[in-house]
N, C-alpha and C positions, 0 to 999 in steps of 0.2 A: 442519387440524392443521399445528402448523409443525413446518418442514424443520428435519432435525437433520445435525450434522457429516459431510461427508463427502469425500473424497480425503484423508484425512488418517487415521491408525493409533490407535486407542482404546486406554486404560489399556496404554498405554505409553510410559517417558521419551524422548523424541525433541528434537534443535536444529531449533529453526523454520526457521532461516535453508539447513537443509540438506534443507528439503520443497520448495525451487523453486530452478531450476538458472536460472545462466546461460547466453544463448544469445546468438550473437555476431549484432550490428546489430539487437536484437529490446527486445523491453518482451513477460517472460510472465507470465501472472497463473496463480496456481492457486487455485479458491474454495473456500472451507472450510467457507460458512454462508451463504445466501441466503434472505429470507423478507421479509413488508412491513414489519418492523420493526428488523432488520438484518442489513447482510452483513458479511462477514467475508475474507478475499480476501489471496493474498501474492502478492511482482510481486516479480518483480526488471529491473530494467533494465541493458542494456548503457552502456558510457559514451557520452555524448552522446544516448541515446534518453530520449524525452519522449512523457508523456500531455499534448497540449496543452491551453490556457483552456478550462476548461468549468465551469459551476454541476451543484451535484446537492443533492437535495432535502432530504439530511441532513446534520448532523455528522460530518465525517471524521475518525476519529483516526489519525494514521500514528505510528509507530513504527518506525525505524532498526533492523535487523538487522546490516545488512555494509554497508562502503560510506561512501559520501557521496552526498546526495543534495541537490539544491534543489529546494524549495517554496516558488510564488510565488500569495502570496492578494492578491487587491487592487494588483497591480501590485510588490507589496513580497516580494523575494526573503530567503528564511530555510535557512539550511543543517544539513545532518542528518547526525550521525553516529553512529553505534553505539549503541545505546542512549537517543537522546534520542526524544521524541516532538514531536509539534504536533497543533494543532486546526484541521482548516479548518471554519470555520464553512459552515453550508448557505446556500445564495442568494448564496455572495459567490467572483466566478468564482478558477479555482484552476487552478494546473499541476504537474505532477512530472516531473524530470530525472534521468536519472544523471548527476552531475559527475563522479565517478569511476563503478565498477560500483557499484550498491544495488540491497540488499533491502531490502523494507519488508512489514510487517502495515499491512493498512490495515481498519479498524474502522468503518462508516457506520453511524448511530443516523438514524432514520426518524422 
């Protein structure tokens, strides 16, 4: 059976970006939705904290909550702010920075 929502408040209106705090010198993630088909996961990073190069097996969708953020897929830097999204495609290595503080949703499709 798949896992369904959880650390997060059901049938009620809630800001995404005020479900995960910032913590100073840190990268915190709080997961929403894990299963082998996809996770679901919000991060927010301090400025200057980085998830460094790594590949993962799926499509990553990120989406900008608060913040700025850089996203480098393939060596090519892309910058995120409020409301924009990207795709990191699967197999192809990737990293996330806070340039300023960021939140982000990040969406992996398996």
């Amino acid at each position: 059976m798949m896992d369904k929502m959880k650390n997060i408040s059901k049938a009620e209106v809630l800001v995404l970006k005020d479900q995960v705090a910032y913590q100073e010198g840190q990268v915190v993630s709080r997961t929403l939705a894990q299963n082998a088909a996809v996770s679901v996961t919000l991060f927010s990073f301090d400025k200057g904290e980085e998830i460094s190069t790594h590949e993962s097996g799926g499509d990553a969708f990120v989406t900008c909550l608060d913040g700025v953020g850089e996203i480098t897929i393939d060596g090519v830097k892309y910058e995120l702010h409020e409301g924009e999204s990207i795709v990191m495609p699967a197999k192809h290595p990737h990293a996330v920075m806070g340039k300023e503080k960021f939140k982000m949703l990040l969406v992996v499709i398996f």
